[in-house]
Every structure is written in C-alpha cells, then in structure tokens.
N, C-alpha and C positions, 0 to 999 in steps of 0.2 A: 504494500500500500504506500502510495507516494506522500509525502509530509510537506506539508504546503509551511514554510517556516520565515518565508519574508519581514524584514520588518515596513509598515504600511502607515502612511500618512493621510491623517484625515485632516481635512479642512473643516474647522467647526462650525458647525451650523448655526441659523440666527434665531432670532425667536420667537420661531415659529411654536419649540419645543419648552418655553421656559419655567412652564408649571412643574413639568414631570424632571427635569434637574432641580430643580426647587429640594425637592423628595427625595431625592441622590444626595445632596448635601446634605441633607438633617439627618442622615444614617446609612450613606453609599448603600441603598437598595439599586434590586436589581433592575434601574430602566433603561431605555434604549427607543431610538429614535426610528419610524415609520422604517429606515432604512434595515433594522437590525444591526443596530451596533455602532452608530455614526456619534464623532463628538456632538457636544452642544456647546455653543457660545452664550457666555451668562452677561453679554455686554446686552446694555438698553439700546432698543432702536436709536438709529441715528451717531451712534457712536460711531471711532474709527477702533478697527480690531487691529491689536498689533501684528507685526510680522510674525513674530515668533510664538504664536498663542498655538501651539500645537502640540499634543498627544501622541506618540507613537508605540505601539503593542507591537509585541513581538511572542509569538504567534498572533498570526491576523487573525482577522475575527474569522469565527468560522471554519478555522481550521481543522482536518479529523489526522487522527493519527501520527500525532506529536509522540516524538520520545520522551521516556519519562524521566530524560533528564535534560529537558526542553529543547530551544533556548525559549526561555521566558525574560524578557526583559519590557518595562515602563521607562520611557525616554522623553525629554522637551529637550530644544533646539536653546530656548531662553529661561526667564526666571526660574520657578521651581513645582516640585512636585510636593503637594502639602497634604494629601492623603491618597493612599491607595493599598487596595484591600481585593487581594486574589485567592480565591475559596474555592472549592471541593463541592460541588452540588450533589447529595442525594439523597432520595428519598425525603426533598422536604429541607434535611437538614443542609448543614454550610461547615465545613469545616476549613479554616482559614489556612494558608503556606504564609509559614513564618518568611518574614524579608525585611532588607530596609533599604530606605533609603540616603543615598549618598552625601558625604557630607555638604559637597554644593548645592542638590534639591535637583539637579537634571536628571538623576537616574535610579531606579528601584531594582533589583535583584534578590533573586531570594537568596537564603544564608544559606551557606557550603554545602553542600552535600547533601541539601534537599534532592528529594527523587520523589516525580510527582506518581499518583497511582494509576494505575494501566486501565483500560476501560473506563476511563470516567469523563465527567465533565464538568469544566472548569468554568467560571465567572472572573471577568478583572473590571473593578470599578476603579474611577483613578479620578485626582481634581489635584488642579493646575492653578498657578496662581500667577499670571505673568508680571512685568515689570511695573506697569500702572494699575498693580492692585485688584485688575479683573481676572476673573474665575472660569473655569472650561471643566468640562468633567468629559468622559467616555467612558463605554459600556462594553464592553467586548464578551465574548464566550470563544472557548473551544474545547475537544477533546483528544484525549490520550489514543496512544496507539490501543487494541483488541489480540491481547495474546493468543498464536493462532492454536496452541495449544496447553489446557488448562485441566488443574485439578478441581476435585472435592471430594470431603470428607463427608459421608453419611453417617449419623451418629444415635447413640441409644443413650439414655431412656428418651422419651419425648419430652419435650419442654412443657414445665407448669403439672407436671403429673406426681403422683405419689408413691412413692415406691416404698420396697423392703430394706434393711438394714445391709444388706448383700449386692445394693446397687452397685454395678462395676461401671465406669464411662469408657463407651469403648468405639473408635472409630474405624470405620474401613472405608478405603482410600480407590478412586475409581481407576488411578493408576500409581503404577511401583511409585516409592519415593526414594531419591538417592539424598538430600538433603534433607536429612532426618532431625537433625540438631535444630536446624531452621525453622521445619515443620511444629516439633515437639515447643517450642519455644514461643511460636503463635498460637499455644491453645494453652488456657490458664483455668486450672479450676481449684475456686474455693469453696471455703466452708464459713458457716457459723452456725458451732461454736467450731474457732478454726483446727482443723488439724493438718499434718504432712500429705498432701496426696501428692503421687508419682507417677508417672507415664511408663509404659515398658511395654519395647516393642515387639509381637509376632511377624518377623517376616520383615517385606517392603513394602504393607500394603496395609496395616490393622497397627492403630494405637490406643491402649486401653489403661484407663489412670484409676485407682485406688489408693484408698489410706492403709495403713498397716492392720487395721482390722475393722472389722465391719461398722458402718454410721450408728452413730447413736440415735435412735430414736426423736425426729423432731428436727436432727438437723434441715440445714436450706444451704443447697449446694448449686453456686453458679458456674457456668461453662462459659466463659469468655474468647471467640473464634477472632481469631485477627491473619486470616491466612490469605486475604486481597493480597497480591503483587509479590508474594513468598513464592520463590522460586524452588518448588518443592523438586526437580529434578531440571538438567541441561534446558533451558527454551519450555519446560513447563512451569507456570505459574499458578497459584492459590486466587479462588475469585469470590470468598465467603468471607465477611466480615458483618458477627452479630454475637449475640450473648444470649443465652438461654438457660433455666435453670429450673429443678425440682426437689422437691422436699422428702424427706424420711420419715416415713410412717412406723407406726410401731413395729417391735422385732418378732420375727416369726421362721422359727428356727425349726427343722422337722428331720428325724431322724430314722432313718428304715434300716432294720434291720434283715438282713436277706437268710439269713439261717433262720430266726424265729419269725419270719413272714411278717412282720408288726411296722407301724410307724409312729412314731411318739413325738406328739405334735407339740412344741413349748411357742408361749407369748410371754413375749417380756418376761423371760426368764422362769417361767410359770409351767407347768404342765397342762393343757388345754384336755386333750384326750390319746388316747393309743387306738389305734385304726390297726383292722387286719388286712393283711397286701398278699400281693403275688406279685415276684420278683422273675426276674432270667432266668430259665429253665439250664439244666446243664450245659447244654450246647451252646446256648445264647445267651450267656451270664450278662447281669448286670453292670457297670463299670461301678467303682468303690469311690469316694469321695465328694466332694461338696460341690456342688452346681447348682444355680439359678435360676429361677423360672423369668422368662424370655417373653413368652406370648402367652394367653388364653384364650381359646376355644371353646365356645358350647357345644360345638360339635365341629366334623373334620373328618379328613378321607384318609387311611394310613394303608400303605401301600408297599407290600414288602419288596419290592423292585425298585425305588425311590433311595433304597437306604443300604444296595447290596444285596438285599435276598435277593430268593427266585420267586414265584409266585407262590409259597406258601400261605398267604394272605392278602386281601385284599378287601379290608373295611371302610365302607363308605358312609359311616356315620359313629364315628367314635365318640361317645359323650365325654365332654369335661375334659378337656384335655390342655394338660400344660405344658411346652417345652422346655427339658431342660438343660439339651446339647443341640449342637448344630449336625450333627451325625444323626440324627434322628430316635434318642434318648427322648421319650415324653413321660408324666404320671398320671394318667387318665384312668375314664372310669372302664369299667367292662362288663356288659350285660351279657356276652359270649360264654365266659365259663358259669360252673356249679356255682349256689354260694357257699360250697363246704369248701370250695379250693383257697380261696383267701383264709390266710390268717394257716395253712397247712401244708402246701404246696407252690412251688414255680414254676410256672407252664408260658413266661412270655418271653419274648423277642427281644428281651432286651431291657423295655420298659417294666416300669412300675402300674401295677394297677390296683384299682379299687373297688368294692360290686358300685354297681350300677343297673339302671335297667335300661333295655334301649329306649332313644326316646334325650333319656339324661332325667333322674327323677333330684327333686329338690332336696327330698328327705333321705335318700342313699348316703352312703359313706362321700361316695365320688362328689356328690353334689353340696353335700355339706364340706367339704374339705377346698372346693374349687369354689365357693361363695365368699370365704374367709383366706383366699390367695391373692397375693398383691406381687404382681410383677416386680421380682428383686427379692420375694425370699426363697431364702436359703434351703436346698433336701438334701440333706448327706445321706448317704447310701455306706456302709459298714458288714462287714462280712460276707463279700462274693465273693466269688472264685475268679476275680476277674482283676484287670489291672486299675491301676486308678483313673481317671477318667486327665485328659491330659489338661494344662491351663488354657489353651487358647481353643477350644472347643466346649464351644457355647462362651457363658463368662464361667469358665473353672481358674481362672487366675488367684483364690482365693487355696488352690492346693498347691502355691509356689509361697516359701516362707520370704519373711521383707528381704532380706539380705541379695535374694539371688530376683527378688523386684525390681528391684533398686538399679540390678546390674546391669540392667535390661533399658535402662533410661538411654538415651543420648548425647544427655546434657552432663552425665558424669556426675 
C-alpha cells in the first residue's frame, strides 16, 4: 500500500467558517471545514492576512497507510505554534501522542521514540498564532498502515461471569507466537484481594495464568489485553486492546473416588453430600487428578469416534453434562446403565457419570449435582488405574506445583 507522506500547505480560509473555529479554540475539538480538513483564518472581514499565517501537517490530511513511525510533523513558515493536540480516535474515545513543541513555536514533533499504532486513526488539531497577534487553527485526520498479517488471543472464562475457585485464564492464540516475552507482557491480570498470578506457557500457541492456589472465594479478577501493534511473531502483529474481568464464586471442591465408585462433594470447605458414580471401566480408565469444568450442557451428542474410539457409542442426548478435558473427559448424567451400577461398578469410557434418567430429570443425582456446578470448579479424580490427566489438557494446570509454573513464564 503506497503512503501518501507529503508535507501540504493550506491557505486559510476566511470567514466563511468562523463559528465552528470558534469551538476549536475553546477545547481543539474535532472540526473541519466543508473541505474536510482545510485551515480556517480567525482574521475579521476586511483584514489583511499575513504572508506567513500558514499551517502545515505532515501527513496530509487524509492520508491511509502511514508508518507507525510516521513522519508526523506540525510546521509554520512564521510566528508560532500555540496549541496542538494529535490523538488516537477510537471507539468514541481520544487518546492523545505525547509531543512538543519547539523552542521557537514553528515546529511540533512528537517525543523520541513515539510509534504510533497500526490500524488506527489519527486527528491533529493545531492553532497558530502569527506575528500581528491573529489566530489560524487546522483540522486534519489520517490513518496508520493495516498489518497484513495479524494475531489474536481467544480467551476463557467470559467477561463479567462467575466462576469457581479453580478458575485458570487461559488463552489460545490463532497463530504460533515467537515473541513470547512480548506477548506474555501485554496481558496483565489482577486481583482483589491481590495475589501472585503467572503466565506459563503450552506450546506457541496457549497462555494460561494462575495464582499458586486456587481464588479465594469473592475474589474480582481483571484481564487487562494491550496486545494492538505487539508484534507477536516476524511481520505478525496483536490487534486486541481491552480489559475484561470476573468474579469468584464460592469454592466447590469434588472428589471421586474411582475404586469406591463415590464422589464427595465439599462447599467452602464443608461436606455438601457423597454421590455414587461410575468411573473408567478397565480398559478405559479414568485419568487421576484435578480438572475443571469448562462448559455445561443440558444435554449433548457424545460420540465415540470424536475422541479416538471406534463406534462403540454413539449418544445423542447425554443429560447434564460437564466438560472437564479437552480430550473429551466429561461428568455427566447416565440414564443408559442399571441404577445398581453406580456407587459398585465402572463400565465408562472414560468419563464420570451419574444416574440420570433420559430426558435429564431435576431430582437425579446428575441433575442435582449439575444445578449447583459453576464453570471453574474443581473434580479430582483419585485412585484409577490410569495416568494423571496432563496440565494443558482442559485447564489441569493446577497438577503442575508453583515452582515448575513459574518456569514456564517468559518473563523469567
């Protein structure tokens, strides 16, 4: 894309436009003349304007595809430059580029090492004040170059929601990132009340932050994304800049036991009730360790060709169902087996299940236990025969101790 970067002399106009400079001077808003973007001359009819009463921008007005490290420059031939105010339009808001100007008053530039951001679009209001004391203002606009190739980070839980004390933040990336330190560095997330949370990454592709142990109840924890013009790998850039944030709901901690078929549900530290289960059948053992639930479902299709089987199954209405791997680990209800098998045997694929009846009944184990599930609590699973369920599969980040979390940052 070609970058139109002249610098451009307008002759001020008279006035025709004197009302709406008027309004430019009492707080350099943003106006501009029939022409789109034309000085205004603040001299009274009948005056003479001086030679040198002129504004020059650098990008002209209208420019697309400026580098984001311009040239941006505000220039006069004479007298001096007595305000000007070049800003960031989006979304409403104005964010201002720091600059000043020179000690003589003919020239504005921004301060060192400013680098403006990439797809955006820029405003420059400026006033002049020439040798006889009369005033000029001009309006310009232009935009930055459109990187032709760009990331983003899609990211969990959803903003404004309520989660379990086992909340992990965890993003995946629509493409690898080799500038990781970079990336890791644009995403800030706190707490109140505050604690340490840390980033650590799977792969080139997934970044996922936790505190050293699960939220306290109540906490409010915000995600701060500042990944615009971060150049998350060679000529890729970051085009997300927002902040979003969710709260921690009470703690609900649930423990299965796969040798005594049981799961012993705790709140806030409390024992709630003990439910009878059916866990991984020999061949299909359960995985051991701590995992999250992800999604909920009232119902859902489970498909054993989806997840590595063969067609051994194929249910197209599983009630109650929670995820709590990305391997296709759920704990859903089951109206399929006896109800002597829970709570005595393991006859599933894998998952955990509940009785249920088809349908999804409100008063079942399954339906009572999936009414009182909050996206983000915690099911440990204990005594399979099976390995432990690994950390970056689903959120299990929570079976890697802080030390080797930690190691996994970028930021060192």
């Amino acid at each position: 894309m070609a970058v139109v970067g002249l610098s451009v002399t307008l002759v001020l106009k008279r006035a025709g436009y004197a009302l709406a400079v008027a309004a430019l001077l009492a707080g350099l808003a943003g106006c501009t003349g029939p022409d789109g973007g034309g000085g205004v001359d603040l001299t009274q009819p009948g005056e003479a304007r001086a030679p040198g009463d002129v504004i020059r921008v650098s990008p002209e007005d209208g420019s697309r595809g400026v580098p984001a490290d311009g040239p941006l420059e505000i220039e006069v031939d004479s007298g001096r430059l007595e305000r000007v105010r070049v800003a960031q339009v989006e979304d409403a808001q104005r964010t201002e580029v720091a600059g000043e100007i020179s000690a003589d008053g003919l020239r504005w530039r921004p301060r060192a090492g400013t680098r403006l951001a990439l797809a955006a679009k820029y405003s420059v209001d400026a006033v002049a004040l020439d040798g006889h004391g009369r005033r000029s203002a001009r309006h310009t606009t232009f935009t930055t170059v459109v990187p032709e190739h760009r990331f983003i980070g899609y990211f969990k839980p959803e903003n404004r929601s309520t989660v379990g004390t086992g909340m992990i933040v965890s993003f995946s990336f629509n493409r690898e990132i080799e500038n990781r330190a970079e990336v890791e560095r644009a995403i800030r997330v706190t707490s109140d009340p505050p604690v340490e949370v840390v980033g650590h990454w799977f792969g080139k592709d997934r970044l996922d932050f936790r505190p050293a142990a699960y939220w306290q109840p109540g906490t409010e924890v915000t995600v701060e994304l500042a990944l615009r013009d971060v150049e998350g790998a060679p000529g890729v850039y970051g085009i997300q800049r927002k902040t979003v944030g969710f709260r921690v709901g009470r703690s609900q901690v649930s423990l299965v036991d796969a040798e005594k078929h049981t799961m012993e549900i705790r709140r806030d530290g409390e024992v709630l009730t003990t439910l009878p289960v059916t866990a991984g059948a020999p061949k299909t053992t359960t995985y051991n360790g701590k995992m999250v639930v992800t999604e909920l479902y009232d119902v859902t299709r489970m498909d054993g060709r989806t997840v590595g089987f063969g067609g051994e199954y194929d249910i197209k209405d599983v009630p109650h169902a929670m995820r709590l791997t990305d391997s296709g680990t759920f704990l859903h209800g089951n109206y399929w087996a006896s109800a002597s098998t829970f709570g005595s045997a393991n006859v599933s694929h894998g998952c955990v299940g509940l009785r249920d009846v088809k349908g999804g009944g409100a008063d079942t184990p399954a339906g009572w236990f999936f009414d009182r599930t909050l996206v983000g609590d915690v099911v440990e699973v204990v005594n399979s025969r099976d390995k432990q369920v690994a950390p970056d599969n689903g959120l299990g980040g929570w079976n890697m101790e802080w030390s080797r979390w930690k190691a996994g940052s970028a930021l060192g």
